[in-house]
ChimeraX commands (.cxc) that place a marker at each C-alpha (Angstrom):
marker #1 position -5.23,3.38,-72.12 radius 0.5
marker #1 position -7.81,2.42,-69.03 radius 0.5
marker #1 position -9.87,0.34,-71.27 radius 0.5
marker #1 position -7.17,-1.88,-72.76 radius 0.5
marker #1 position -6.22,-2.19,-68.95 radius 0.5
marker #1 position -9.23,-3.34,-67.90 radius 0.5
marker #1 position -9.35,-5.88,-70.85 radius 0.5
marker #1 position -6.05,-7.24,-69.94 radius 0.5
marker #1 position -6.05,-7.15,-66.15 radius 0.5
marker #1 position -9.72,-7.43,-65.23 radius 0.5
marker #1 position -10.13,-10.78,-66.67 radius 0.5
marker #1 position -6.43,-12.01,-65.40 radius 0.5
marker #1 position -7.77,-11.17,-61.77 radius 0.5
marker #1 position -10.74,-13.23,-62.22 radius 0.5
marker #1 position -8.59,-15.90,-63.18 radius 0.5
marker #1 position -6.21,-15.66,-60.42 radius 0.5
marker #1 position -7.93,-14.46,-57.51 radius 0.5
marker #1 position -9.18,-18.23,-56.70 radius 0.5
marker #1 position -5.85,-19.68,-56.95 radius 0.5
marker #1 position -4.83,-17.68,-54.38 radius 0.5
marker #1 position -3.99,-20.19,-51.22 radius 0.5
marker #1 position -6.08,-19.95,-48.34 radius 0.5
marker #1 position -8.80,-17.04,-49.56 radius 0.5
marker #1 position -12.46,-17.82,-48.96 radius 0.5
marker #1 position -14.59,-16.85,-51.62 radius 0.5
marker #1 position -16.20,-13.46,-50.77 radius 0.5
marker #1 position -12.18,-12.48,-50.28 radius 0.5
marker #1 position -11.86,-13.30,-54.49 radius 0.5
marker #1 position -14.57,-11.22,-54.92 radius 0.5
marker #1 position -13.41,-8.13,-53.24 radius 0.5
marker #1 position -9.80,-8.41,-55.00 radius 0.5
marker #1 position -11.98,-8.70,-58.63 radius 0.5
marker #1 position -14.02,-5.86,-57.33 radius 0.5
marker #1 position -11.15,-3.80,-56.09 radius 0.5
marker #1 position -9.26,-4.44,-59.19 radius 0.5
marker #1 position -12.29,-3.69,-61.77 radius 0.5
marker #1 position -12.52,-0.17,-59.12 radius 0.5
marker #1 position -9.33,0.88,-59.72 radius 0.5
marker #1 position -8.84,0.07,-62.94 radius 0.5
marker #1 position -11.52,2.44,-63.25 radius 0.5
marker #1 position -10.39,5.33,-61.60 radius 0.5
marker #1 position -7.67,5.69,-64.36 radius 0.5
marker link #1:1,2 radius 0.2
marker link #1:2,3 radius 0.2
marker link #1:3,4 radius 0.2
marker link #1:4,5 radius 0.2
marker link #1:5,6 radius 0.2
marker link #1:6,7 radius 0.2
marker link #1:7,8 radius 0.2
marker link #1:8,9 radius 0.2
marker link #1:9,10 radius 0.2
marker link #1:10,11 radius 0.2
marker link #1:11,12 radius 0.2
marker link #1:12,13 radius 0.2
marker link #1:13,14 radius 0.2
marker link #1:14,15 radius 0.2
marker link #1:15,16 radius 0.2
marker link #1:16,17 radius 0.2
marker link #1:17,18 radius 0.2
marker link #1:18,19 radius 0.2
marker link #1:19,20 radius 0.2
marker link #1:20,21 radius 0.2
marker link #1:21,22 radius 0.2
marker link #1:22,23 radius 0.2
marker link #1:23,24 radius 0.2
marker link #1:24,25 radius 0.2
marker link #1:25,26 radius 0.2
marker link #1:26,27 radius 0.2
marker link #1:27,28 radius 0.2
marker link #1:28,29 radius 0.2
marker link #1:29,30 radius 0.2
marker link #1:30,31 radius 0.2
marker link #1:31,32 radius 0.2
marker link #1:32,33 radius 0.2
marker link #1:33,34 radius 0.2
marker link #1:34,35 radius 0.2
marker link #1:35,36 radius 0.2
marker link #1:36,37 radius 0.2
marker link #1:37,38 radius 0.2
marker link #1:38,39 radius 0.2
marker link #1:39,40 radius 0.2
marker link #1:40,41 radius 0.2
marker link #1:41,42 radius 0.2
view
């Protein structure tokens, strides 16, 4: 279940995290990092 996760989600962050308003990019890095982290802990 984890891998399918981070097949789904882990790419979907990398797409997203720089269309996030105002967020420099080191900050997009961190939330890809964080989310590829967690993702997994699982």
């Amino acid at each position: 279940m984890g891998t399918y996760l981070l097949v789904i989600v882990g790419p979907a962050s990398v797409i997203l995290a720089p269309l996030i308003p105002n967020i420099s990019g080191v900050e997009a890095l961190v939330i890809i990092a964080l989310t590829f982290g967690g993702l997994l802990v699982f």
